[in-house]
Each structure stands twice: as C-alpha cells, then as structure tokens.
C-alpha positions in Angstrom: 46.8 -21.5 -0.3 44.5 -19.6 -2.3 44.2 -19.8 -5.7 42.6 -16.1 -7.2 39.9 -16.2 -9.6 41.1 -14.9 -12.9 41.1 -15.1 -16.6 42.2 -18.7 -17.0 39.5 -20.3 -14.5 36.4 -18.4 -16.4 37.8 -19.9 -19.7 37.4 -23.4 -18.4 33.9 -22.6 -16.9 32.9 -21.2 -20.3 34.6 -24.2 -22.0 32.7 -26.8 -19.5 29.7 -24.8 -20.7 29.3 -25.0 -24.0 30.1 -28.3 -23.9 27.4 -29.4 -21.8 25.4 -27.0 -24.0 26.8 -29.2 -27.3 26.2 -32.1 -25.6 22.7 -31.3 -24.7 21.8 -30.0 -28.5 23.2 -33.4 -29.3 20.8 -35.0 -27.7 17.8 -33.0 -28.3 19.0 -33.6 -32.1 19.6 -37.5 -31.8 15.7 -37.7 -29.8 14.1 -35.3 -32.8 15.9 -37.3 -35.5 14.8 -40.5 -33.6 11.3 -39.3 -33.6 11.2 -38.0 -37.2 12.3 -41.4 -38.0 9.4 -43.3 -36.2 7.2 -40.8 -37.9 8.8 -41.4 -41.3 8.5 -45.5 -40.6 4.7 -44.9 -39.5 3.5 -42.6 -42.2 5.4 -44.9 -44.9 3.7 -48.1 -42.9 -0.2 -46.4 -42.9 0.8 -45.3 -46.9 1.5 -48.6 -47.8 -1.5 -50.3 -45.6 -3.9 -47.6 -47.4 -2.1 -48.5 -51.0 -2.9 -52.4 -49.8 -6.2 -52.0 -49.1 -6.9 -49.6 -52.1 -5.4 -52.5 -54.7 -7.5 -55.1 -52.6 -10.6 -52.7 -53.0 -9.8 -52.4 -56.8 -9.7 -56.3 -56.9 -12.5 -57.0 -55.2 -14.8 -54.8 -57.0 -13.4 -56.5 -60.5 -14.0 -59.9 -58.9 -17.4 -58.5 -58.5 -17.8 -57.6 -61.5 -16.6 -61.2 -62.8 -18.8 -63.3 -60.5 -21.9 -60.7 -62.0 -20.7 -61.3 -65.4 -21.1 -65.5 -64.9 -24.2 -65.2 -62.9 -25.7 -63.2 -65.6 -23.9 -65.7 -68.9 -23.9 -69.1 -67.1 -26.5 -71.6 -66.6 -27.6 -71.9 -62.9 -27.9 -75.3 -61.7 -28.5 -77.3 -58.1 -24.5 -77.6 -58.5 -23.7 -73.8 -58.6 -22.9 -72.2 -61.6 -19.8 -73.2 -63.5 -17.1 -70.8 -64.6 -17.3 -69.0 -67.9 -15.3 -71.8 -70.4 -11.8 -71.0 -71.7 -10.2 -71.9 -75.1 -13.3 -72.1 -77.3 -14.6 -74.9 -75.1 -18.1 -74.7 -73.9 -19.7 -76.5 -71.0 -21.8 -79.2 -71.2 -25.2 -79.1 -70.4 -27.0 -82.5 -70.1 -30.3 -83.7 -68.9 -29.9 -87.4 -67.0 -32.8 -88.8 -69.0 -35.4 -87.6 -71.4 -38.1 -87.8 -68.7 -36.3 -85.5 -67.0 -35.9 -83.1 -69.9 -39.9 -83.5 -70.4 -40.2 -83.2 -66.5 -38.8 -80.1 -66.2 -36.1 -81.8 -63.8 -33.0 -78.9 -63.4 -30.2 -79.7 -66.2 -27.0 -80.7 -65.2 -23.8 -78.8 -66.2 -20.6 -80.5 -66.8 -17.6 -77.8 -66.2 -15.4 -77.8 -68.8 -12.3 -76.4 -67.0 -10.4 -76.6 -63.4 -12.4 -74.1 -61.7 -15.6 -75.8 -61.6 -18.3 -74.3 -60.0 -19.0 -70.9 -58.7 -20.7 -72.1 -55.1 -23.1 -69.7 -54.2 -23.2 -71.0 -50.2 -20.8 -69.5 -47.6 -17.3 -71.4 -49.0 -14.7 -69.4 -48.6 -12.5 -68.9 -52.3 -9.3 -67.4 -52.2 -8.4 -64.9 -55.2 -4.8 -64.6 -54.6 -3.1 -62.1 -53.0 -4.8 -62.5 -49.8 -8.2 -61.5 -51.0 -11.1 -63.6 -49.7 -14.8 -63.5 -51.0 -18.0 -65.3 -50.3 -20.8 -65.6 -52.8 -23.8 -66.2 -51.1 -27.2 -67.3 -53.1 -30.5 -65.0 -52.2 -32.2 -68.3 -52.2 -30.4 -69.2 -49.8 -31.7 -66.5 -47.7 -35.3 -66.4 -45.2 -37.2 -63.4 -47.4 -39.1 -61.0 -44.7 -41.8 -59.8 -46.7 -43.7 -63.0 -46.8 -42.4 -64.7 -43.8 -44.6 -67.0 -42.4 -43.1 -69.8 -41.5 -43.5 -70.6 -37.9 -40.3 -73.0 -36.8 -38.2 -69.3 -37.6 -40.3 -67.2 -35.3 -39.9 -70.2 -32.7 -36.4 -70.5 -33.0 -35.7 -67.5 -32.7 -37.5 -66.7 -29.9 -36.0 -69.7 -28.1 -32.3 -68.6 -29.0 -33.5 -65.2 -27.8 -34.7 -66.5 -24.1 -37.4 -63.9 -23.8 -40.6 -65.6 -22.8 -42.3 -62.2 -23.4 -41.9 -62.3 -27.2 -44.8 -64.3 -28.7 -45.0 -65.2 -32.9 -48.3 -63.8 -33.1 -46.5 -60.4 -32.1 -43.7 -60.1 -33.9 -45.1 -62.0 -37.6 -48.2 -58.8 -37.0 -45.9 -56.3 -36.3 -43.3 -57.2 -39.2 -46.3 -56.8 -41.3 -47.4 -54.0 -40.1 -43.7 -52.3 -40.3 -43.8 -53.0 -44.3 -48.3 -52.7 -45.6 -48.9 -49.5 -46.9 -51.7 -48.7 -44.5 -52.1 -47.3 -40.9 -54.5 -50.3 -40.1 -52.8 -52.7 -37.2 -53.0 -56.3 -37.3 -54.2 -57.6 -34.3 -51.3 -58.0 -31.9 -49.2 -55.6 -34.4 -48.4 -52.0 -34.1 -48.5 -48.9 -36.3 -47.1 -45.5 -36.2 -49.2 -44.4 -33.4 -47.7 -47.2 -31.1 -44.0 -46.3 -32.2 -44.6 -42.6 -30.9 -45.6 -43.3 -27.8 -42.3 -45.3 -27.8 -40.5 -41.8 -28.9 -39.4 -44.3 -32.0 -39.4 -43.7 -36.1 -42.5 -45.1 -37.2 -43.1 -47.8 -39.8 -41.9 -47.1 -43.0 -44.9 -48.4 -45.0 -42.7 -50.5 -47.5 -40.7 -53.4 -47.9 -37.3 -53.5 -46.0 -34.7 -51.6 -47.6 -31.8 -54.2 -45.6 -31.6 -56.8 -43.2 -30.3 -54.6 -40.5 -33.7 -52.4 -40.4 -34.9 -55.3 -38.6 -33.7 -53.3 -35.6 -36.6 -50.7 -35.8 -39.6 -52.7 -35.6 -40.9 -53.2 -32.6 -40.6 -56.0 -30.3 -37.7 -57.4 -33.5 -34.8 -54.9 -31.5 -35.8 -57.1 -28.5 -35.3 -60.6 -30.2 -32.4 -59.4 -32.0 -30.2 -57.5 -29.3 -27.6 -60.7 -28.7 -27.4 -60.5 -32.5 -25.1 -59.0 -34.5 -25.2 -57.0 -38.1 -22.7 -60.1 -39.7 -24.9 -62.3 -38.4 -27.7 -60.6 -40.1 -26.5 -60.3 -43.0 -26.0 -63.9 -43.3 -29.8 -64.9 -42.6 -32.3 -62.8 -44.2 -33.1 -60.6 -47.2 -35.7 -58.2 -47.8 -38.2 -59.7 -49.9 -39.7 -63.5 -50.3 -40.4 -65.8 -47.4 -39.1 -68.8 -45.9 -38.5 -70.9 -48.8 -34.7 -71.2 -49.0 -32.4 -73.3 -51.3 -31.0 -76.2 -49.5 -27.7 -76.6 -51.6 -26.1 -72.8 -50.8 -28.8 -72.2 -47.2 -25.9 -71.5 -44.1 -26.6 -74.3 -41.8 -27.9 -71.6 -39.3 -30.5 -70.8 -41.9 -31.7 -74.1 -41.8 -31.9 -74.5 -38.5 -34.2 -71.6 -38.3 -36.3 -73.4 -41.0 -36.5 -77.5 -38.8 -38.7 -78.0 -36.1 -36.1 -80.6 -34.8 -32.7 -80.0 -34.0 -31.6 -83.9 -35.0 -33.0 -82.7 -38.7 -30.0 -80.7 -39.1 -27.9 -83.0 -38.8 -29.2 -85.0 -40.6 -29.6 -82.7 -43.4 -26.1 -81.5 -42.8 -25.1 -85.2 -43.5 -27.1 -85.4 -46.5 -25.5 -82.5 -48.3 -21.9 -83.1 -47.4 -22.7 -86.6 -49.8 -24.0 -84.4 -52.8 -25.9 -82.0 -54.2 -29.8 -82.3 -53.6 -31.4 -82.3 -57.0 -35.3 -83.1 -55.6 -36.9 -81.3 -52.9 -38.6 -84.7 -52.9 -35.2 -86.3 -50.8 -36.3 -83.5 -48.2 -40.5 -84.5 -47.6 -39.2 -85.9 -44.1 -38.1 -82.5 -43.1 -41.1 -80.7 -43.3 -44.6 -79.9 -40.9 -46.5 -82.4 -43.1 -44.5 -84.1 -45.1 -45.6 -81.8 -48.4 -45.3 -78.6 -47.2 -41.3 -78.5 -47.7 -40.0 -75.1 -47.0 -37.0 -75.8 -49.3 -35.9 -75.6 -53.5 -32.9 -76.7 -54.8 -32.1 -73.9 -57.2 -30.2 -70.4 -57.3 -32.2 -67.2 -57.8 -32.7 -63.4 -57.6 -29.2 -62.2 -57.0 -26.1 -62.8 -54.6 -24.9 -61.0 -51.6 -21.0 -60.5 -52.4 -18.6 -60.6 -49.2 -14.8 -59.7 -48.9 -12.4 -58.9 -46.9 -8.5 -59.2 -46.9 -6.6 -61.7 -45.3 -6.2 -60.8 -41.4 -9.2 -58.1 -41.9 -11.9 -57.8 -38.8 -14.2 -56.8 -41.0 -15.6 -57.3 -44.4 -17.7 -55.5 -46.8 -20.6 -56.8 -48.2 -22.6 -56.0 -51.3 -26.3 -57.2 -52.0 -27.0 -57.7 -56.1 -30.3 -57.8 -57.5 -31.1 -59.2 -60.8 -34.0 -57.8 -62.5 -35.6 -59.3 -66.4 -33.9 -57.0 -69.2 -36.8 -54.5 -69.7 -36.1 -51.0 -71.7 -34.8 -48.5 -69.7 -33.8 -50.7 -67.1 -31.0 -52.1 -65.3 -29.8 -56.0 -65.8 -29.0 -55.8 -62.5 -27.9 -53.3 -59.5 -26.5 -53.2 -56.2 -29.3 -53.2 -53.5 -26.8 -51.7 -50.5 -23.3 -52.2 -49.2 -22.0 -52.5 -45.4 -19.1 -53.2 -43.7 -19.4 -55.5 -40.8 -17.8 -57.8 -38.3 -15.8 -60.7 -40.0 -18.0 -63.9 -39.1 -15.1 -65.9 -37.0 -16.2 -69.2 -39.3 -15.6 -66.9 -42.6 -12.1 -65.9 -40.9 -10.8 -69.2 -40.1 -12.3 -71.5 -42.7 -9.6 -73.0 -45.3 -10.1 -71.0 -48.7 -10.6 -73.0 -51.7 -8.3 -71.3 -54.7 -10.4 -70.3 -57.9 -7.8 -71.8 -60.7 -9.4 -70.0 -63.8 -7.9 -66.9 -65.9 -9.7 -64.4 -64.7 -7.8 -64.0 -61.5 -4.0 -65.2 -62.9 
C-alpha cells in the first residue's frame, strides 16, 4: 500500500536535516577549537622558548661581563686566573723562592675561595640554569699574521689529503692576503690572480676573523672539510705560532708537534700539572730551543656559550688593549654563532661555586 507524501514526511526530512547540519557544525567547531588549541599550545611553547633564550642571552652577556671584570682585576698566572676574593679576603700571591722572584719566574696565586681558578682552556663551566660557557685564552690560539711555523702548514695539509697544496704556497699567499702592497711573494698571489678567479681580492690588512681564512686562495681548498666551530677554536688573527701550553686545545697542539707520539705525551704531562717552564717542553721542539710554546695567558679571551641542549653557540672574541686616553680597556673583536663542537656538548661541566652566579 502506498503511503502519500504529505506534511508529516517533509517534517521528518527537514528534521533529519538540520540535524546532520548540527551535527556537521559540531564538528567543524570541535576540529577549529581543536586547532586553535594546538595553535594556542605552540605560540605559548615558541613564547616561552624565545623568553628562555632571552634570560639565557641576558645571563650570558652578564657572565661576560664578570669573566672581563676578573681578567682585567686578577693576576694572570700559568694556573688561570683565580676568582675575584669574597669577604674582605684577598688572594695570595707568592713566589716559590726568591730566585724566582729575582728570575722573573710567573708568581703563583693561592685562591682564597671555592671557585678557584677561571681556566682559560676549553673546560666546560656550568653557570646554573643550564647555561654553559667556555673561556678560551688567545694564547692559546695559532696567531695568522706571523705564522711561520712549518709543523702547522704540514699538518694541515696532511689532514687535508691534497697533495697539490704545498707550504711554500699557502705561508706566500697568507702573506700576501694581509701586506699592504700589490707586490706577490714568490709562489703567493695578489689581487690580479684573485680576478682572474672572479674572487674578492686581498684585503691588504690583517684578518678581521678566523673564518676569512676561507677567501685566500689555495686556504678555501685546505679548509673545505673544516668547519667555522672548528675554526674558531684554532686560530686568531694576529701573532704566530707561539701558543700557551696550559689553556692550547689539544688539536692546537697537534698542529704545533712534528710527532704524533709528542702529544701524547704532552697530553700526559699536563693532565699531572700545570707547566710553569717552557724549559719541561725543550724535547718538543725542532731543535730542542726553538720551543713554539709559553706558559702564560695573554691578549684577550674568546667567550663561548650556549644553552643546555643548544646546537649552536655564540661566540665573542675580546681584545685587551693598555689604558691609553681616549681609548678602550678592552672591546669585542666580533661575535658568531656556530656549530656546537660535539666535545663542548657532551663534556661534564664543572660548576663555578662563587657569588657572582648564586
């Protein structure tokens, strides 16, 4: 039998209609809520990892200004440099005989507090709340605007593996990238050469940063495997080879030994003590005099930090200068951010217990 179409059978249609219709509005609500709340939970999550980084950025920079501040009022010694005395308490400085004083021997510094020393080498030190620096001595560093020593040029060639590069060609053309005139060395290369490479020419100065390395010729070559951390953790612009063997990386001195078992051996020697005589080192060198080592701090620091679980760091190079009218104590060279060094990352941090970071 059939059952006509009337009144009561549109009413259900319309009813099974606008509830499909509700149902669907529900669910367009419940995914728009959903997504407002993922965008809520990210926005709040990248706020609070910018606020993170901008108190860790605040810190760091005031740690800066602390490890300056003791540079500049502590004695530097083959030790390090010990924290600024609390409590009216002053450090000790000592001499271990008065030959040495007469000598001219380094003094020795006995730290009065917990903290210790200030180690300018590549320890990690933990300032709490997850920030991580490294203070790193210039002295420590192979200077490129007198470099001359040969075992660098040969190791790095030979960690390079290019039988093309030659030291003759990259010591002429590094000082041809930084004289003031258009003159080439020998097997070096001035601005003429760089055009016909369609490359900058030589800037005629010394090198405002590590990483300019890069553009001298035949140094892009060596350097390609390299990266800008590692850089950074190697050279500095001015001075040459000699390097202090207390805070020197180990891969700094291995750039400085014609041996490879000298490192080690070295490496040995320091994890006893601190070298207070370049005369415990005579062994290590060409001749046994020329010893391309001291045993003090000097110039400046390069300042590293990052945050714990950071991939990168940033890194600030300070130059010291003598107090002259209308000059600086000291200024910042340059700043970059580069590739956490995977040894910075996952090396134990020592805690700095003094009150300026409680």
């Amino acid at each position: 039998m059939l059952v006509p179409f009337g009144p009561s059978n549109r009413s259900e249609s319309q009813c099974g209609f606008v509830l499909v219709s509700v149902l669907w509005l529900l669910v367009i609500m419940t995914m728009a809520a959903t997504a407002f709340s993922i965008w809520v939970t990210t926005v709040r999550e990248e706020a609070a990892k910018r606020q993170a980084y901008q108190e860790g950025y605040r810190r760091a920079l005031d740690a800066l200004n602390k490890v300056t501040f003791t540079y500049m009022a502590e004695m530097k010694t083959p030790q390090g440099i010990a924290w600024p005395a609390t409590g009216g308490v002053k450090n000790e400085v000592f001499f271990d005989s008065f030959d040495d004083f007469l000598g001219g021997a380094a003094p020795k510094v006995k730290a009065s507090g917990n903290a210790g020393f200030l180690k300018l080498n590549s320890s990690v030190l933990d300032l709490g709340q997850g920030l991580r620096v490294v203070v790193q001595d210039h002295a420590g560093l192979i200077g490129l605007s007198e470099l001359s020593q040969p075992h660098v040029f040969d190791n790095l060639i030979a960690a390079a593996g290019n039988s093309t590069l030659s030291i003759a060609r990259l010591r002429d053309n590094l000082i041809d990238y930084q004289d003031r005139n258009s003159f080439s060395n020998l097997q070096g290369a001035e601005a003429i050469e760089y055009r016909r490479k369609n490359i900058p020419p030589p800037t005629n100065g010394v090198l405002r940063h590590p990483l300019q390395l890069r553009a001298i010729m035949d140094w892009d070559t060596l350097l390609a495997t390299k990266g800008d951390e590692w850089l950074l953790r190697q050279f500095k612009e001015a001075g040459g080879a000699l390097v202090n063997i207390n805070t020197a990386p180990d891969s700094v001195v291995a750039l400085l030994l014609a041996k490879d078992g000298d490192l080690a051996a070295i490496k040995e020697l320091r994890n006893k003590k601190t070298i207070e005589s370049i005369f415990e080192l005579t062994r290590y060198s060409s001749n046994g005099e020329d010893v391309p080592f001291t045993i003090m701090p000097s110039g400046g620091f390069r300042f590293w930090w990052w945050l714990e679980g950071d991939a990168t760091a940033q890194v600030y190079d300070v130059q010291f200068d003598h107090l002259a009218p209308g000059s600086k104590a000291w200024y910042i060279n340059w700043s970059r951010r580069v590739k956490l060094p995977d040894d910075l990352a996952q090396s134990t941090p020592t805690v700095v217990n003094h009150p300026f970071f409680e």
